[in-house]
N, C-alpha and C positions, 0 to 999 in steps of 0.2 A: 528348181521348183517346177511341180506341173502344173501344163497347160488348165488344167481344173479348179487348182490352187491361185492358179493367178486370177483366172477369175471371178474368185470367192473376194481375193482381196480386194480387187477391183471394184465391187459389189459393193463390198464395205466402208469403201473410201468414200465411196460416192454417197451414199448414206451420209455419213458422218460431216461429209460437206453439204449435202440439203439438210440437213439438222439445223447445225450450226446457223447457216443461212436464212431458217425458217428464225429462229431464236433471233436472229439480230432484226428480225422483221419485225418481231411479235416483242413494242416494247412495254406492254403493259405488262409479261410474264416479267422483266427485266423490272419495271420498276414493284412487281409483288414481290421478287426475290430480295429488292434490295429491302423492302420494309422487312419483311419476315426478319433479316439479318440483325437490321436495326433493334426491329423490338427483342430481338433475342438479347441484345446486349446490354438492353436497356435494364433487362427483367434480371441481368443474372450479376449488374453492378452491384447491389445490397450485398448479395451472398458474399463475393467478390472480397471486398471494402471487409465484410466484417471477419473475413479467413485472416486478411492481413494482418488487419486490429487487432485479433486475438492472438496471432502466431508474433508481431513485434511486442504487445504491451506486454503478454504474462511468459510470452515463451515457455509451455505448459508447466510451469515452475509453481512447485505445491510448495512453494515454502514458508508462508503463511499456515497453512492447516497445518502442515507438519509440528508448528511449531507455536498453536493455537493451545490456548488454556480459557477457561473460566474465570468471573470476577473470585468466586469464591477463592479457586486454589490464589489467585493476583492476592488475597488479602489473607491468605496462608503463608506467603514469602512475605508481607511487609508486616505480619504479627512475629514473625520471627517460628511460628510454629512446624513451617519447613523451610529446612536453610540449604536445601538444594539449587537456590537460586544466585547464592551467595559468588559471584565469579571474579575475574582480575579484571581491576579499574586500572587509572592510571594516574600522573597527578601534572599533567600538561606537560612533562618536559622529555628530555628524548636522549637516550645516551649521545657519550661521547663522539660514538662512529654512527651516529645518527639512525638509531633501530629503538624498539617501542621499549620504554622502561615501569614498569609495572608498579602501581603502588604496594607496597608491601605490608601497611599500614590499614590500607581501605577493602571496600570491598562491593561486590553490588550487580544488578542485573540489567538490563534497557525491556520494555513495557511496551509498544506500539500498539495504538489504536487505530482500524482499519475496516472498511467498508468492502464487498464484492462489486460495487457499486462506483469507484472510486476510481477514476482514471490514472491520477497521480500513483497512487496504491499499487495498480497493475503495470505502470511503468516502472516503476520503481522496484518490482518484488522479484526480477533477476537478478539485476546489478547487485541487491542487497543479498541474497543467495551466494552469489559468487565470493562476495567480499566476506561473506563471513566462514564460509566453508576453508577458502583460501586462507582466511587470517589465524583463523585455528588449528589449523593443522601447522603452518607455520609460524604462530608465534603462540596460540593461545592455550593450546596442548589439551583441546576442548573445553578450555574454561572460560570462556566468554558466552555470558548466559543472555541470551535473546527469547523474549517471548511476546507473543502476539493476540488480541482480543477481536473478534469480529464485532461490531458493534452495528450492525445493517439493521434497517428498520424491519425486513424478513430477511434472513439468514435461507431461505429454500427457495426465493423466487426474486432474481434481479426486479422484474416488470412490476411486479405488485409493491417492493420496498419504493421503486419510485412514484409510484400512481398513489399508496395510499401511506408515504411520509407525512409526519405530522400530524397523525389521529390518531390518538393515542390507542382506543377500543382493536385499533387493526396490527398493532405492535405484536412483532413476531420473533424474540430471538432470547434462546434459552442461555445463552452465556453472561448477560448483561443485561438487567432491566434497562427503566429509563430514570428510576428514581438512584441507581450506581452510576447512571453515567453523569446524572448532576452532581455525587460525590466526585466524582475523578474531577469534571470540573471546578468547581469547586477549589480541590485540594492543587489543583495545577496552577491557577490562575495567578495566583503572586507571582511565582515564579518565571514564569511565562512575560509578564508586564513585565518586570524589573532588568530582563537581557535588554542586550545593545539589540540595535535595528538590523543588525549581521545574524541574529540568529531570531529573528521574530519575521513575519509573515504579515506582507503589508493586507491579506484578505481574513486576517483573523484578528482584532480589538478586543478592546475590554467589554465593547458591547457586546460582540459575540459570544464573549464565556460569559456575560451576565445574562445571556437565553435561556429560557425556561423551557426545557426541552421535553417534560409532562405538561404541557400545554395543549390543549385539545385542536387540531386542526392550523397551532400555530409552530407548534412545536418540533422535536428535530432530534438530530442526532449529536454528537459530539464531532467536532472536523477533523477531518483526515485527509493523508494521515497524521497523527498526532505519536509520535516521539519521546518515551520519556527515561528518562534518567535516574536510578536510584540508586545513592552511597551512602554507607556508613561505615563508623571504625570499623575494626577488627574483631575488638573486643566487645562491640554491642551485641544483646539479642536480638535486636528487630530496628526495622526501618523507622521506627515512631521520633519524629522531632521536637514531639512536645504533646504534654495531655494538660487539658485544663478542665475545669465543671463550669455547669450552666452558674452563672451568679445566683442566681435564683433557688440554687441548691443548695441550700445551708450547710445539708450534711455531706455533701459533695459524692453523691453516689452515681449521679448521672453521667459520668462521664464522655469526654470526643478527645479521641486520640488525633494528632495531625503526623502523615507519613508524606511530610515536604519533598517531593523530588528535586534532585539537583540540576537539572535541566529539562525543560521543552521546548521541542523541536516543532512546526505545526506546516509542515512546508521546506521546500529547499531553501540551504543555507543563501543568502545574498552571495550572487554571483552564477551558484553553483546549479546541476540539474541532476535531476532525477533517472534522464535518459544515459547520464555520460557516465561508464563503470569508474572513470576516474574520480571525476565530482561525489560518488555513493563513495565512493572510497576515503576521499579526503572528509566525507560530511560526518562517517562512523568515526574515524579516528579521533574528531571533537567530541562526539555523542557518548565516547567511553573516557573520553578527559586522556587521552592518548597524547594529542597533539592540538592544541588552539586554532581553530581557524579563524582568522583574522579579518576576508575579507578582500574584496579585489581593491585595488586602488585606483 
């Protein structure tokens, strides 16, 4: 190195040790550096928090819309007017070498009702992706028919379904009024009461499905997510369990059809969660009458 060069370095050492120097003197720069720091991290925790949140709960899994219909077509499969919905059930039991045994007799599709809104919803809608994808390709041969209804109080804006839930004039969502989501309640509610405590949801009662969710300001959505289950023979045309007329109708023209589902689900099974790919796993294989779950003891 030349003597010129050496003295550049020299130059610069020395600098950088009066800098230095200067900076351990000067501690109010030291303590504006540290707020600066602070408030940075303060400001950028939201973002933060909500990258995660969104990247663990939905793991950008469209499998909901994918697999999203309207009330109408929902009462096109249980009129029996499209029997595209028609898929392999099961009838609780399990071959010999312990692998899914199909009813051959029944037949039927699972219904979910679901919010954008819905925490459980968005944890739940990978694991339930994986499991069905998985399960039809290797048992179901695509015929396990899944489908799903948004029922959010706005379908185009998380913030606004929350701020103006329950007023009815502000109800925003073309898949589902509020006077079909009283029908599905309604039509679910026995069935729902009458399961064991292993498949009913200690946050959802009978006072909850007796909500009147056309109620102005008091009013609401259907809970989710909500689970449901529909079987018939083989040989029927439509999901109807039963039609009766108003008493009141002499000539009996008024008719109401009842399309009983054979199970809801409003909530994870007892024991089980919504986080674990295993628990979604074991919770469908009840929910299609695959395999009974019982229950932790």
């Amino acid at each position: 190195m030349s003597s010129s060069n050496e003295k550049k370095t020299g130059k610069a050492r020395a600098r950088a040790v009066a800098a230095w120097e200067w900076f351990k003197e000067a501690a109010w720069l030291q303590v504006l550096l540290i707020v600066g720091v602070v408030v940075g991290i303060v400001v950028s925790i939201p973002y933060v928090v909500k990258g995660i949140s969104s990247a663990i709960n939905n793991n950008t899994s469209t499998f909901y819309d994918e697999h999203r219909i309207d009330y109408k077509k929902f009462n096109s499969y249980l009129d029996g007017s499209d029997t595209s919905c028609n898929g392999y059930m099961g009838d609780y039991t399990m071959t010999d070498d312990n692998k899914i045994n199909f009813n051959n007799d029944k037949q039927g599709f699972v219904v979910m009702m679901y919010k954008s809104n819905c925490d459980s919803c968005n944890t739940l809608q990978k694991n339930l992706e994986n499991w069905y994808k998985n399960f039809n390709k290797k048992y179901g041969e695509g015929k396990i028919k899944f489908y799903t209804i948004d029922v959010s109080w706005d379908i185009d804006d998380d913030d606004k379904a929350a701020t103006n839930s329950g007023k009815y004039d502000y109800y925003n969502n073309s898949y589902i009024t509020l006077e079909q989501q009283m029908d599905v309640q309604f039509a679910v509610k026995d069935t729902y009461l009458d399961q064991d405590d292993t498949h009913k949801s200690s946050a959802v009662t009978e006072d909850t499905l007796n909500n009147d969710l056309t109620a102005d300001t008091t009013g609401g959505t259907l809970p989710t997510p909500m689970i449901i289950t529909f079987i018939k023979d083989k040989e029927a045309k439509n999901y109807i369990t039963e039609t009766t007329a108003y008493e009141a109708d002499a000539e009996k023209t008024n008719i109401i059809q009842y399309c009983k589902p054979a199970q809801v689900i409003m909530g994870p099974l007892s024991g089980l969660s919504f986080s674990s790919a295993i628990n979604v796993s074991t919770m469908m294989h009840d929910v299609y009458h695959f395999e009974l779950y019982k229950g932790t003891k």
